[in-house]
C-alpha positions as CSV (number, residue, x, y, z in Angstrom):
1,X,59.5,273.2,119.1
2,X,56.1,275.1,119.6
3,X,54.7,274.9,122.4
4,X,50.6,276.6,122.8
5,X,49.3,278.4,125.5
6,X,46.2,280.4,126.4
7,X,47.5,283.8,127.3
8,X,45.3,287.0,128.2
9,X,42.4,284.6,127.0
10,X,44.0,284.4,123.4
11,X,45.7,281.3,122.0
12,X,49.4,281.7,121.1
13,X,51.9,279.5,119.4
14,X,55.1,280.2,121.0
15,X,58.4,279.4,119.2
16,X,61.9,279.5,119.8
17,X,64.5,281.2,117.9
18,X,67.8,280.0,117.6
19,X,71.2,281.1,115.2
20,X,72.6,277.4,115.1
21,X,71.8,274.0,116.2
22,X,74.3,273.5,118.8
23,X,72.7,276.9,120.8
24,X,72.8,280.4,120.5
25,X,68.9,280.6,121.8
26,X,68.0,284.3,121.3
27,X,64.2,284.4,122.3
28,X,61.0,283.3,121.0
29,X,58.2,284.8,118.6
30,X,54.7,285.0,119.7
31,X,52.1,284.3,117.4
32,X,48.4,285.5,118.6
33,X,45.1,283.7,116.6
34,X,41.7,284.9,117.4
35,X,38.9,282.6,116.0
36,X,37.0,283.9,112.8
37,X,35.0,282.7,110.5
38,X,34.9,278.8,112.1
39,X,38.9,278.9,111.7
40,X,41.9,280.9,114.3
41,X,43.8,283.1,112.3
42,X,47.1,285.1,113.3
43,X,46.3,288.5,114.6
44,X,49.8,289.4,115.7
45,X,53.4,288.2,115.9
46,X,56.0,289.9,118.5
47,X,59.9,288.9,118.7
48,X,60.7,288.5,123.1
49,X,64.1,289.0,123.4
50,X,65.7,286.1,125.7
51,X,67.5,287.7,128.2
């Protein structure tokens, strides 16, 4: 699933991580856009760690 959210005035796509179907949820990576040339484009992508 991603789920979008405005953080620190950027937009981010957030999206979980999992190792199997059936659970094993290990955190979610974060994937900041900053709008360019009429268009977002990814500007960073972090790992968070669940903990």
């Amino acid at each position: 699933m991603i789920r979008f959210e405005v953080i620190d005035n950027q937009l981010t796509a957030i999206i979980g991580a999992q190792i199997s179907p059936v659970g094993g949820y290990i955190g979610s990576f974060h994937i900041t856009y900053q709008f360019e040339n009429g268009m977002y484009e990814g500007t960073k992508i972090e790992f968070v760690h669940s903990d």
